[in-house]
N, C-alpha and C positions, 0 to 999 in steps of 0.2 A: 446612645446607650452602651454600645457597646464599646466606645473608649472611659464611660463611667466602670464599667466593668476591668478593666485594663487599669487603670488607676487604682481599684477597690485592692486589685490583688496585689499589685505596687506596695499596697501602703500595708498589708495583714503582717507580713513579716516584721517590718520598721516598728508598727506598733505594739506587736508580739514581743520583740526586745524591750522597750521601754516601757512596756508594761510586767513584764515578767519579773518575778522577785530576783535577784543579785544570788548567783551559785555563793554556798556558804564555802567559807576557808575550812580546808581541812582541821582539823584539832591540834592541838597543841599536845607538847611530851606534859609529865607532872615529875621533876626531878626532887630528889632527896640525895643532903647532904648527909653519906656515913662518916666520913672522916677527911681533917683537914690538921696537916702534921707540917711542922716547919721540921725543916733538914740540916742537925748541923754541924756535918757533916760536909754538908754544901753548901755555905753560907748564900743565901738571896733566891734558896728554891725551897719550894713544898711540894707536899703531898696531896691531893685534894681525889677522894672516890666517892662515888655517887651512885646513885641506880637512876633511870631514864625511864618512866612509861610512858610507853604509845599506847592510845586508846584505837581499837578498830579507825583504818585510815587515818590514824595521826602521824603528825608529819615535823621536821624541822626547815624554817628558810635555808637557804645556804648560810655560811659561818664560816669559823675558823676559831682557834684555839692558843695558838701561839703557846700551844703545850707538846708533850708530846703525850699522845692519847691512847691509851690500849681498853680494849671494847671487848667483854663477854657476854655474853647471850646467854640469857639466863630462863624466858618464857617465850612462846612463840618464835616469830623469825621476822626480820628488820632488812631492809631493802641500803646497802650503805654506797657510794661512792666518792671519789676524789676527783677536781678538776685533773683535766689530761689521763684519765684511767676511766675504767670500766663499771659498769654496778655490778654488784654483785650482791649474793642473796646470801643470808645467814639463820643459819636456825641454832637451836638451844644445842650449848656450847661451842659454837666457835666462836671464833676471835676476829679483829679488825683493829687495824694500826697507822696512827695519823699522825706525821711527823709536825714539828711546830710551823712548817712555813705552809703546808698543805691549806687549801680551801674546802669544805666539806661541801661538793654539791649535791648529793643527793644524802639525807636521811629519812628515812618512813618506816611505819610500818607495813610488811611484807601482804597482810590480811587486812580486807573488809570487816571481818567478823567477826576478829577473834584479838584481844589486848597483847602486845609484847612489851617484854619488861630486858633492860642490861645494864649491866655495871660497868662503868665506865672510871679508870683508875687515869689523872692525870701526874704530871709530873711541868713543874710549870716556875715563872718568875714569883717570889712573895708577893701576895696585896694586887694580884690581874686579875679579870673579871676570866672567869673561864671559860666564857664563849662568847666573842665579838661577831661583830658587822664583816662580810667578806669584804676585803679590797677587789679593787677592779684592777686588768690583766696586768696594768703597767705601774703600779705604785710597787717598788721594791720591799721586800719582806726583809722587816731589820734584825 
């Protein structure tokens, strides 16, 4: 009996995982395009600005941009970092600046319970998708 008991407890946990419903993904931003300018000025660059909302705990995968990217904070406050730097925390009006070879590893919203919203102004190649898939440490940034 008492190794049926020793097994019973064995297995609560094992079964407790595979029975439990799957932690949902954090939320997603909802972006909007304000404006999208060819430059020329600079032949083969635009302008592309947006705004970015995080819903309570929404969040971004890691990215990159292959732009160079200036960030205001416009509602709430957004949790932002960069591969090889630090996080750091941002509330309504400051700024944050990702250069084009940068990896963006952490974006989120700062709050559980409360929406933040930022404009995000890029400066980029014509015709690129303005937010790719992050490369991994060793593929060179062209």
């Amino acid at each position: 009996m008492k190794r049926l008991n020793r097994l019973a407890l064995l297995l609560v946990p094992v079964l407790t995982a595979v029975v439990a419903p799957p932690a949902k993904a954090a939320p997603g931003p909802v972006l909007k395009t304000l404006l999208s300018r060819e430059l020329p000025e600079h032949p083969g660059k635009e302008l592309l600005s947006i705004t970015v909302e995080y819903p309570p705990g929404g969040s971004d995968p890691v990215h990159r941009h292959d732009a160079h990217a200036f960030v205001y904070v416009l509602e709430g406050s957004v949790v932002m970092g960069l591969r090889g730097g630090r996080e750091v925390t941002l509330a309504k009006g400051q700024t944050f600046y990702e250069a084009p070879g940068d990896v963006h590893t952490v974006s989120r919203n700062a709050s559980s319970t409360k929406p933040a919203k930022f404009l995000v102004v890029f400066l980029k190649d014509k015709g690129t998708d303005s937010v790719l898939p992050a490369r991994g440490k060793r593929e060179p940034v062209q």
